[in-house]
N, C-alpha and C positions, 0 to 999 in steps of 0.2 A: 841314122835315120830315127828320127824320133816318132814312137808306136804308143798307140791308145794301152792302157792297162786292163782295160776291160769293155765292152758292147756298149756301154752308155758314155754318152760324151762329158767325161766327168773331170778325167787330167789324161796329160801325153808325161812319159819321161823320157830325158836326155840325157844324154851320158849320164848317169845314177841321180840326176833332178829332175825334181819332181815338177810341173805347170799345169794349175789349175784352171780349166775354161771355164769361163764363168760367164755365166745365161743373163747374158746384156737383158733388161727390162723384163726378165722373165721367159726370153726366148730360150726354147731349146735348136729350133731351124730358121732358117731365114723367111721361112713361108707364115711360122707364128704371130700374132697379134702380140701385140704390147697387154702385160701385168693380168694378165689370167689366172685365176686362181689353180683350174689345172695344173700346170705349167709350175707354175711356185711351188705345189704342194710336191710333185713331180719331184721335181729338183730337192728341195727339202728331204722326200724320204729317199731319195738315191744315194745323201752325204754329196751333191753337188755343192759351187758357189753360184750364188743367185743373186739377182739387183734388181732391186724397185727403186722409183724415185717418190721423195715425199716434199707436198706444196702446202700452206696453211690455208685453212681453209674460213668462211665467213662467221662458224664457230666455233674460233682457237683450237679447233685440232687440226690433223693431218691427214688428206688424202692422195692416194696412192696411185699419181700423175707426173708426168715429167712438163708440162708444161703450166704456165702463170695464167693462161686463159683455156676454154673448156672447147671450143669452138671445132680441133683440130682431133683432137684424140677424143673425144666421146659424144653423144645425141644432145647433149648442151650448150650453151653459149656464154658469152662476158667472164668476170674474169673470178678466178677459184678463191678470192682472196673474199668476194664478196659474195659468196653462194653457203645457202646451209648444209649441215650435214645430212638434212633430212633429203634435201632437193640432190645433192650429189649421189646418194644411194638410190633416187629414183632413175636417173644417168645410165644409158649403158655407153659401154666401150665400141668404139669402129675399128674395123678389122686394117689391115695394109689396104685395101683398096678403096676405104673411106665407107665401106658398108657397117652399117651396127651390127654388132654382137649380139649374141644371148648374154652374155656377162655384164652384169654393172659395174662402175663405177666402186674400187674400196675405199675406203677408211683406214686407219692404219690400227684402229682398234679392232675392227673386222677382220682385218690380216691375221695380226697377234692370236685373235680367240680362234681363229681356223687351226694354226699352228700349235696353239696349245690341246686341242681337240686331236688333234692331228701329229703326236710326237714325229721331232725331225730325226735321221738319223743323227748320232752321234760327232760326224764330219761335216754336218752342212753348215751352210753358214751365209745366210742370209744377208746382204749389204742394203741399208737405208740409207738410199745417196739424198743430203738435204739439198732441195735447192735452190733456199733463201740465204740472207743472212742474218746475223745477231737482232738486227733492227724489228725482225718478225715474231721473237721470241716472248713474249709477255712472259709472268711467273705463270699465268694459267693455261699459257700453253707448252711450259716446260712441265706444268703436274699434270697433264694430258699425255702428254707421252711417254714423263715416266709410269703413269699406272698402266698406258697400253703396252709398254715394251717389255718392263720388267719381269711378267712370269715366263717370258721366252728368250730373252738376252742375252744368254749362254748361246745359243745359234745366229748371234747376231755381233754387229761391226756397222757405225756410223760413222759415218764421212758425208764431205762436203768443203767447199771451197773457202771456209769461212771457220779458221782454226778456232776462234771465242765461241761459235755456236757450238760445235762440236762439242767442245768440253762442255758448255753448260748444260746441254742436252745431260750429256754421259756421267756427268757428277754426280745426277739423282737416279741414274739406273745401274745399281747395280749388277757385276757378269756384265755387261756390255762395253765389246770393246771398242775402240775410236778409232778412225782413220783420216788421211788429210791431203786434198789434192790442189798444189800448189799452179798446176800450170792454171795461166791466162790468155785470153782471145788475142791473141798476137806477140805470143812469148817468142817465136822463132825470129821475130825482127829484131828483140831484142839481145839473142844470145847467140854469138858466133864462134867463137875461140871456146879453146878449152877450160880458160878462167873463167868466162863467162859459165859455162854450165857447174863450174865446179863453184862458184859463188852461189850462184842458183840453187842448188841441191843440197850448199850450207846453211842458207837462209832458211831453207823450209823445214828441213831438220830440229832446225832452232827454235822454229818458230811454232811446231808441233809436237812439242817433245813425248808427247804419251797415246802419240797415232803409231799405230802396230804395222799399219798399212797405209804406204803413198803410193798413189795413186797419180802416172803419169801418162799423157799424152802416148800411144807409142813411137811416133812423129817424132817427138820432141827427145825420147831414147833414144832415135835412130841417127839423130842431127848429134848429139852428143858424140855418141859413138864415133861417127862421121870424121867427129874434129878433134878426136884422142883421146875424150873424157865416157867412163863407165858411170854411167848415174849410177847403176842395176847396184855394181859392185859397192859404191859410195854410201848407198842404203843399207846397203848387207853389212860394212864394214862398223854401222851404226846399231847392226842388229837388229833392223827391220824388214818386213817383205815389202816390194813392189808388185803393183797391179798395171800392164799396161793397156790403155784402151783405145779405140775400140774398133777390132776388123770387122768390119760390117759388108765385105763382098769376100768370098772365095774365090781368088782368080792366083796365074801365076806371079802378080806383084807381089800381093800381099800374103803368100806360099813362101818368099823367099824372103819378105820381112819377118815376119813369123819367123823362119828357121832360124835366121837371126838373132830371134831376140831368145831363143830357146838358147839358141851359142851362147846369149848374155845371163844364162839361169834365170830368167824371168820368175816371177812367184807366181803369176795371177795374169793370163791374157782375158780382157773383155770382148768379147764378139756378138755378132746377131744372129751367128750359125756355129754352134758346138758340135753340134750334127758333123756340118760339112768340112768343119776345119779338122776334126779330128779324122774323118774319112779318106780328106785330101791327104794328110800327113802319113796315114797307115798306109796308102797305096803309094806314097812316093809321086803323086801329082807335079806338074809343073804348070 
């Protein structure tokens, strides 16, 4: 049975490996709001793994949203692509139940100076999931982000679905490492057999040669698995960690995908509740 290490929901080990929960959008329970500074800083000083998402915003930097328009996650409207940073910091965030927040709207340079204000423990390690592509990148919003990210990039790892962005991002931040997640909106149609996943998991490999961390569907682990093929092991054998994503309900399904994928030495499960996944696993839930 695989048991919490300690009181905060930080990692579970399995037979002598190690899996890191890591606080999908800054959540630590499934009851949390999306990208709280609490919550991130939280995480940060415990030596958790943590995830924001970052969108470009109307001037060439990054704010710290999982979605392309404002409407849904904060007191604003139309789309991030075309809004300033001045008007995005007046934004606040709405809670799960669509109520605003005390919390506004960040910036990714607001993040960065919290953090640098704010040393993280030595373990944490912060993930900036981008979630455009190369196409959004100007030079002046690549020197945007290298100045915001660079004095904290040792606690940090950039990924995204878009292996060119990635690097470019990460070629002018120094300490910052890369990561890369290959799955697509209907990859399971595409991949049945075991060559199929094992073609799959060669291409992305190849195709991101200096992401430390791939970042997979856990669905899409489980379908492999399913059909004979270890992605988990495929990566390891490549000398990089997997992340899988994302459990976002605590029930007995996803209790025994989970255990699962801890049997496959998972590196990194993404969830909405670290809280309760680890709670569920110390008590042996079903």
């Amino acid at each position: 049975m695989a048991r919490p290490m300690r009181s905060d929901p930080i990692f579970v080990e399995h037979q002598g490996h190690r899996t890191l929960l890591k606080w999908h959008r800054g959540r630590r329970k499934a009851s949390d709001p999306e990208f709280t500074p609490t919550r991130i800083l939280e995480a940060m000083q415990l030596g958790a793994s943590v995830e924001v998402d970052l969108v470009v915003h109307g001037d060439h930097g990054f704010a710290i949203l999982h979605d392309l328009e404002l409407d849904h996650g904060t007191t604003g409207s139309g789309l991030v692509a075309e809004t300033s940073a001045g008007t995005l910091r007046q934004l606040y965030l709405r809670g799960n139940d669509g109520a605003p927040l005390s919390d506004r709207v960040m910036l990714l340079e607001d993040l960065c100076d919290l953090l640098n204000a704010n040393p993280a423990h030595p373990e944490a390690l912060l993930q900036l999931d981008y979630k455009e592509d190369l196409s959004r990148l100007s030079p002046g919003v690549i020197e945007k982000f290298a100045e915001a990210v660079s004095p904290v990039a040792t606690n940090m790892i950039l990924s995204g679905g878009d292996s060119a962005a990635v690097a470019a991002l990460a070629a002018v931040t120094p300490g910052l490492r890369a990561g890369y997640d290959p799955t697509y909106v209907g990859v399971l149609d595409d991949l049945r057999t075991a060559e199929d996943f094992s073609r799959f998991i060669a291409a992305a490999l190849k195709k991101a040669p200096d992401a430390a961390m791939i970042y997979l569907d856990y669905e899409l682990v489980l379908a492999a698995d399913a059909a004979g093929m270890d992605l988990i092991g495929a990566v390891h054998a490549d000398k990089r960690r997997v992340d899988a994503w994302t459990i976002r309900t605590i029930d007995s399904t996803t209790l025994a995908q989970v255990r699962r994928l801890l049997q496959l030495r998972v590196d990194q499960i993404t969830t909405d509740d670290p809280e309760g996944l680890a709670e569920a696993l110390a008590e042996g839930k079903s």
